[in-house]
N, C-alpha and C positions, 0 to 999 in steps of 0.2 A: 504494500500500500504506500502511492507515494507522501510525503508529508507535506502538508498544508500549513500555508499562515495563519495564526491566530488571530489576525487582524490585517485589513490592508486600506488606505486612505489615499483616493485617487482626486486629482486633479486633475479632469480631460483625461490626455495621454501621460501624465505622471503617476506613477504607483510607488506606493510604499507598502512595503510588507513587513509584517513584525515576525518574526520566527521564536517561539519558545524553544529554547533546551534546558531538559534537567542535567543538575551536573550533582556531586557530595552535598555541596550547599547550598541545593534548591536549585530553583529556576531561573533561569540567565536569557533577558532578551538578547536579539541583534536584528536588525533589520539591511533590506537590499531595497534598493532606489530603481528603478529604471523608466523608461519610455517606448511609449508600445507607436508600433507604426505598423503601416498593409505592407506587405511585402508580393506583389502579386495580388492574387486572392486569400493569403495567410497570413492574422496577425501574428507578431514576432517583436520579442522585447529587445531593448537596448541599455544599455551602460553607458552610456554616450549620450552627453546633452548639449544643446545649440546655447546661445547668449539668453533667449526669450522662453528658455525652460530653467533658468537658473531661479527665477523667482518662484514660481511653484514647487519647483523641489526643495526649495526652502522652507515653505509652508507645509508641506507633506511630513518634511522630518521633523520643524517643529511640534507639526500636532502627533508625531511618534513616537517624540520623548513625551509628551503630555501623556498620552493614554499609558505607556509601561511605569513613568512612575506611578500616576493612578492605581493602575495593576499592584507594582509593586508596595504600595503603602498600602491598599486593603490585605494583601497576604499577610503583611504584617501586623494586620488589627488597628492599624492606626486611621484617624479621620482628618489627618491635615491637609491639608493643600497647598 
């Protein structure tokens, strides 16, 4: 079964994905950036961003630190923000 993101926050063609791994001590996010474009008739992701995707990938991975600390301060029992 392939593994899936626990979360992912698109702008247009900008994707963020969050990927959980457990490790000894708990759960550890990381996340992958890319941009999806046709390729043909197949979309197909990128790793590679033009000048006028830099601001949306900025907003993508700000709100992906936002949600995993979220995550992470409820595992922990705490209600801060």
């Amino acid at each position: 079964m392939p593994k899936v993101p626990v979360h992912e926050i698109r702008f247009g063609l900008i994707k963020a994905s969050i990927w959980q791994n457990q490790t000894k001590s708990g759960g550890r996010f990381n996340i992958t950036v890319s941009r999806l474009y046709k390729n043909g008739d197949r979309w197909v992701e990128s790793s590679h961003f033009g000048r006028d995707d830099l601001l949306l990938v900025s907003k993508a991975t700000d709100l992906a630190h936002t949600w995993i600390y979220k995550q992470q301060n409820s595992e922990k029992g705490g209600s801060h923000e």
